[in-house]
VEXVO-828205 format. One record per residue (C-alpha): residue number from 0; residue in one letter; chain; x, y, z. Coordinates in steps of 0.001 Angstrom, whole numbers, padded with zeros to 6 digits. Example, Ala and Ser with C-alpha at 12.3 -4.5 7.8 and 13.67 -1.06 7.14 Angstrom:
REM residues 2
<node k="0" r="A" c="A" east="012300" north="-004500" up="007800"/>
<node k="1" r="S" c="A" east="013670" north="-001060" up="007140"/>
This chain:
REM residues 166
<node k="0" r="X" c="A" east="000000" north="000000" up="000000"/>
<node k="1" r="X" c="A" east="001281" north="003403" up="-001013"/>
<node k="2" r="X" c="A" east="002532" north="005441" up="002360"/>
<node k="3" r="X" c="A" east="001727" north="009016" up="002733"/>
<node k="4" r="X" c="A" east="001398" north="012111" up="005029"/>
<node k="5" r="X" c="A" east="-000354" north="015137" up="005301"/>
<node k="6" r="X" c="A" east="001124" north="018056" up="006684"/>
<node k="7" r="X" c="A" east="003985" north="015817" up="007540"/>
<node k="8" r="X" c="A" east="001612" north="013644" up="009574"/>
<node k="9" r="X" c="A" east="001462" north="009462" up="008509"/>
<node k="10" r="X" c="A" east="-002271" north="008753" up="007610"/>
<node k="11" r="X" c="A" east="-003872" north="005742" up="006546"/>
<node k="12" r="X" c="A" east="-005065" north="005096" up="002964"/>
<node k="13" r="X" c="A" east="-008542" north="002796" up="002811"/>
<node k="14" r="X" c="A" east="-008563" north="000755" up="-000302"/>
<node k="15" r="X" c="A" east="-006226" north="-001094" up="-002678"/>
<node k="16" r="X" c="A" east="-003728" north="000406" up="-003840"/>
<node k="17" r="X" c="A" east="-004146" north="000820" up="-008061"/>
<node k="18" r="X" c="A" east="-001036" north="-000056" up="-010107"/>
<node k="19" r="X" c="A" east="000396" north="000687" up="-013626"/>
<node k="20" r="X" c="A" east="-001185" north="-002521" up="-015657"/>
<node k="21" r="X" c="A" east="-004415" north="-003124" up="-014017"/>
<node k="22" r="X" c="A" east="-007378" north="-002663" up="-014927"/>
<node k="23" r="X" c="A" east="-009176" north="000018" up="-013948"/>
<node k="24" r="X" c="A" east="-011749" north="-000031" up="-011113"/>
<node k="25" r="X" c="A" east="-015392" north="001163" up="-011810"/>
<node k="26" r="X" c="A" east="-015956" north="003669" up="-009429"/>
<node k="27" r="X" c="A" east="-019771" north="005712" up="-008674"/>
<node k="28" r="X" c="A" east="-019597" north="009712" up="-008289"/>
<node k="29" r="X" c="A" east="-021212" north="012858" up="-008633"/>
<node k="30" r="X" c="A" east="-021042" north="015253" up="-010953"/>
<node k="31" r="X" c="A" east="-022113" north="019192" up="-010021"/>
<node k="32" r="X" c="A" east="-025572" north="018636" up="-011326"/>
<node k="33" r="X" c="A" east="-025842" north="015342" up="-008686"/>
<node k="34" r="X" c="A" east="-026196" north="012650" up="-011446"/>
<node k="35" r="X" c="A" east="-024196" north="009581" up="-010807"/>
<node k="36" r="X" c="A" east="-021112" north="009614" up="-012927"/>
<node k="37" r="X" c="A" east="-019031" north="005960" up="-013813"/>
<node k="38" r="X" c="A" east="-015932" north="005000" up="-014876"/>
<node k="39" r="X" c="A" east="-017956" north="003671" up="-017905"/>
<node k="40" r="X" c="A" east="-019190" north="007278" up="-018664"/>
<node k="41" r="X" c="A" east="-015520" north="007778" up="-020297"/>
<node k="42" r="X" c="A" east="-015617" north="004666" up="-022655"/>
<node k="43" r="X" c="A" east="-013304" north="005036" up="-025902"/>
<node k="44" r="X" c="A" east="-011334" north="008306" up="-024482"/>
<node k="45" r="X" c="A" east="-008087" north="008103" up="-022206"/>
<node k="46" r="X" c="A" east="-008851" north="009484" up="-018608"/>
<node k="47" r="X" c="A" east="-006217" north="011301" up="-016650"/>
<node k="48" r="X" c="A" east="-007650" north="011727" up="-013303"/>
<node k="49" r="X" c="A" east="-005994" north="014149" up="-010780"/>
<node k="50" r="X" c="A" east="-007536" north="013476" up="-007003"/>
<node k="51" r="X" c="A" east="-007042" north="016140" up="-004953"/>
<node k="52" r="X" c="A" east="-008698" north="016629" up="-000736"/>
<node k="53" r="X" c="A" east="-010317" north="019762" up="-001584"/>
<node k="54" r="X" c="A" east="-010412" north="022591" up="-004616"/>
<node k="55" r="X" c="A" east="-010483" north="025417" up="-001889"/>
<node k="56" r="X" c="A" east="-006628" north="024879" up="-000827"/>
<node k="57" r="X" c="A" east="-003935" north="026330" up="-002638"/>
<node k="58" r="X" c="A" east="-002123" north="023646" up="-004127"/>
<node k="59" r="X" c="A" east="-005429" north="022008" up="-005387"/>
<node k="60" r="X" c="A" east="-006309" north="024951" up="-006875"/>
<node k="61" r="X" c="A" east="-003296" north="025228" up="-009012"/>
<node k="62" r="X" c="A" east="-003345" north="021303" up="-010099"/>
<node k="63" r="X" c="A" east="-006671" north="021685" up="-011200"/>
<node k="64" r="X" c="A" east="-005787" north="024660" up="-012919"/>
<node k="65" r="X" c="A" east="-002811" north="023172" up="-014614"/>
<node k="66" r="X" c="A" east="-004585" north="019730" up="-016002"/>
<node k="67" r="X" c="A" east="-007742" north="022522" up="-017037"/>
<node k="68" r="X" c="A" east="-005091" north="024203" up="-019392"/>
<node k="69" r="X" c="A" east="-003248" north="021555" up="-020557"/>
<node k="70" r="X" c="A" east="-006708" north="019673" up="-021083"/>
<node k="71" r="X" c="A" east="-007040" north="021662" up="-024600"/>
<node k="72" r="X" c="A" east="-003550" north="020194" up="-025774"/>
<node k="73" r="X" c="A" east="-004374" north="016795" up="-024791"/>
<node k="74" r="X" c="A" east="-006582" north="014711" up="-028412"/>
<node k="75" r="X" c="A" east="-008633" north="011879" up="-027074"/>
<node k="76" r="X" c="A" east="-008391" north="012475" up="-023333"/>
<node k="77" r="X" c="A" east="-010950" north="013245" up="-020488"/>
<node k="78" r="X" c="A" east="-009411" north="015100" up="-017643"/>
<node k="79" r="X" c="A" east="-011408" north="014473" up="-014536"/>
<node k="80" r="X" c="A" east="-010718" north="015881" up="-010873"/>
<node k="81" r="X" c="A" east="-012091" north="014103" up="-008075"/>
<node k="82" r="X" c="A" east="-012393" north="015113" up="-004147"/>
<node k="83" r="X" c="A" east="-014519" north="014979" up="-001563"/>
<node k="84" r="X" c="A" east="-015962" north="018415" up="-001892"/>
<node k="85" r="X" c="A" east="-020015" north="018685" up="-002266"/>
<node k="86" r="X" c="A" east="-021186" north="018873" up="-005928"/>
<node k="87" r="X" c="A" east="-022259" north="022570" up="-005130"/>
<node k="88" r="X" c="A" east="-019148" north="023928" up="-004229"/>
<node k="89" r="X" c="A" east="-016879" north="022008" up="-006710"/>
<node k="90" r="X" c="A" east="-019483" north="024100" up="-009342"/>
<node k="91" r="X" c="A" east="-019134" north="027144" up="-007784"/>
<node k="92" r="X" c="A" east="-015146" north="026830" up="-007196"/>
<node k="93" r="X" c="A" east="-015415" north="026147" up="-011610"/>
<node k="94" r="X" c="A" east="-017405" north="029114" up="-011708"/>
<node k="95" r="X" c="A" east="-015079" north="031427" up="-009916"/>
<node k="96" r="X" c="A" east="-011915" north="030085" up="-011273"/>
<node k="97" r="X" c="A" east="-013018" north="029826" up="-015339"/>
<node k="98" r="X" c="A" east="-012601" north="025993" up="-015355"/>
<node k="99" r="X" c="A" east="-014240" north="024674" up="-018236"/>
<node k="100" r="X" c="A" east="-011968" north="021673" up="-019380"/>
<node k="101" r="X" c="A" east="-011857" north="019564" up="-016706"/>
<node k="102" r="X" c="A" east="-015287" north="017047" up="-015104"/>
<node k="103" r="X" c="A" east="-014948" north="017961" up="-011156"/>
<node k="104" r="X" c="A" east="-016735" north="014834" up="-009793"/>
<node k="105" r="X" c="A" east="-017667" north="014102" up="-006289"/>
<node k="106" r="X" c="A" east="-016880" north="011000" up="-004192"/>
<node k="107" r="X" c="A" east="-018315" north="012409" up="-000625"/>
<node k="108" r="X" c="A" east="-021679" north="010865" up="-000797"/>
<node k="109" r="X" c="A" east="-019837" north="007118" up="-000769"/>
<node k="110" r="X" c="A" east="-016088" north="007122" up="-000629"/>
<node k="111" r="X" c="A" east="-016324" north="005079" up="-003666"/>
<node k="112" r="X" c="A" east="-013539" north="006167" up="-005827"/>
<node k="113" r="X" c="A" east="-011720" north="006542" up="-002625"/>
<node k="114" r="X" c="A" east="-011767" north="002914" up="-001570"/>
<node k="115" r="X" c="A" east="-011353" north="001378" up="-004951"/>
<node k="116" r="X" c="A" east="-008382" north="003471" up="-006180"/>
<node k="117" r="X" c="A" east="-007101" north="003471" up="-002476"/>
<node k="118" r="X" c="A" east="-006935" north="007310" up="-001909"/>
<node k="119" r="X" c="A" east="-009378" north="007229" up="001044"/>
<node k="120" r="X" c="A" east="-007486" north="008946" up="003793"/>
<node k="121" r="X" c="A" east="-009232" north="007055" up="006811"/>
<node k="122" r="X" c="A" east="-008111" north="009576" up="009669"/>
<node k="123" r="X" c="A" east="-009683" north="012739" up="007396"/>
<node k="124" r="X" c="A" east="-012206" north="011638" up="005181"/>
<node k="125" r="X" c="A" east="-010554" north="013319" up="002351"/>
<node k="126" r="X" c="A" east="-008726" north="012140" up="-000717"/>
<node k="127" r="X" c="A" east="-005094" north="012068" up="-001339"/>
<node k="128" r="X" c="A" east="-003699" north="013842" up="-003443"/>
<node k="129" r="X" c="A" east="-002828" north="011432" up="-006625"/>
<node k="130" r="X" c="A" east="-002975" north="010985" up="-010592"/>
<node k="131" r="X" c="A" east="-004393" north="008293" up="-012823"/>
<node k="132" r="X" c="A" east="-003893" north="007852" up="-016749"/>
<node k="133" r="X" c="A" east="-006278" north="005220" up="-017626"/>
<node k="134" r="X" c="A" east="-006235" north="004357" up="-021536"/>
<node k="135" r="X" c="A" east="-009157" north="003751" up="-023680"/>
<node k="136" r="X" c="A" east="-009341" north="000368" up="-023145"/>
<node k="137" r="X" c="A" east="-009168" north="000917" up="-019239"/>
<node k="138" r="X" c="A" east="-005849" north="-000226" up="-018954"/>
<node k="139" r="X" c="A" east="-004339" north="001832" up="-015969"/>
<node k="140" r="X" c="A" east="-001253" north="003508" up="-017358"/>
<node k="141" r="X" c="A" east="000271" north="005817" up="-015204"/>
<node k="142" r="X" c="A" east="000197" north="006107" up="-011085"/>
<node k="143" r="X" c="A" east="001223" north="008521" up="-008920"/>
<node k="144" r="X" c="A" east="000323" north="008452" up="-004937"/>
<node k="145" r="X" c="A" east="001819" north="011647" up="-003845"/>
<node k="146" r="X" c="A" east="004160" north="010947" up="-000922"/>
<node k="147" r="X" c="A" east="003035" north="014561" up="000688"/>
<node k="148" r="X" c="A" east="-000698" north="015296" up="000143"/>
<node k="149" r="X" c="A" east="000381" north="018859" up="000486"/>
<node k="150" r="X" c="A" east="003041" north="018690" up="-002469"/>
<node k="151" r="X" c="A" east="002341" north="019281" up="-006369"/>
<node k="152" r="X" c="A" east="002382" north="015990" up="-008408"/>
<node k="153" r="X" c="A" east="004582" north="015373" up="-011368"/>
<node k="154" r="X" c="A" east="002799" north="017401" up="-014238"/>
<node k="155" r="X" c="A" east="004728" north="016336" up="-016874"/>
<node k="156" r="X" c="A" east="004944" north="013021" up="-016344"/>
<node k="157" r="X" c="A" east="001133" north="012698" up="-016114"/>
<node k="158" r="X" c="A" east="000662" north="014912" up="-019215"/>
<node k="159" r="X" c="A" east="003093" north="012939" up="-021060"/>
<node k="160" r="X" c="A" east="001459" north="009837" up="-019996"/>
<node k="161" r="X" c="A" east="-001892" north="011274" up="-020985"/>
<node k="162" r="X" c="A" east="-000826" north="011673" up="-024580"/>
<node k="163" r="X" c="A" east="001237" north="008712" up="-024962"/>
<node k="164" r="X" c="A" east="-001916" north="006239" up="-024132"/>
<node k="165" r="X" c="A" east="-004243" north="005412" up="-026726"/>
């Protein structure tokens, strides 16, 4: 299982741990509007999904900013961030910040993507912050489990991994 902190502090991740080769877990979330959203939802494009513990911190903010603009240069790919934040505010938080190319999907209702992808930080209830290139075939290509849910992840090599999977 991948080891983390936050804010320096061990927690415990819920969930198994996803690795490059698998195949990708269906997960169940919500998107702004409340509908259920699936993995399935995605079929035929690549997904590159950046998991963050909440859009109203700083370094969220900026990672969802960064996949949003690099989104536009990406052919055939989904970009999808997922936290625990309520449908409302990840809509509002688009709103304010001029996010258009990225799906903000929610996982508070069930902790679903959070347990199946193994990002479910038991002692906070929040996500940790990690990426996921799945290809079209939902063949997981790329993982990253962010050793320090406060740090950036490694833009580049998720982007690059974005555009190399087909």
């Amino acid at each position: 299982m991948a080891s983390i902190t936050f804010k320096e502090n061990p927690v415990t991740l819920l969930g198994e741990e996803v690795k490059v080769g698998d195949q990708a877990p269906d997960f169940k979330v919500l998107a702004n509007d409340l509908s259920e959203v699936t993995l399935n939802d995605y079929n035929g494009y690549v997904k590159l999904i950046s998991v963050v513990p909440s859009l109203d911190t700083g370094v969220c903010d900026q990672q969802t900013r960064r996949f949003n603009e690099e989104a536009d240069k990406l052919d055939n790919v989904k970009v999808l961030t997922v936290s625990m934040d309520l449908p409302f505010a990840q809509k509002r938080w688009c709103g304010a910040a001029g996010v258009e190319n990225v799906d903000t999907l929610s996982d508070h209702r069930e902790g679903d993507f959070g347990k199946k992808y193994g990002v479910l930080i038991e002692e906070l209830r929040l996500l940790a912050r990690s990426v996921f290139v799945i290809d079209s075939n939902d063949k997981v290509t790329h993982v990253e489990y962010v050793s320090e849910a406060t740090n950036h992840p490694d833009y580049e090599s998720a982007i690059n991994a974005a555009a190399r999977a087909e």
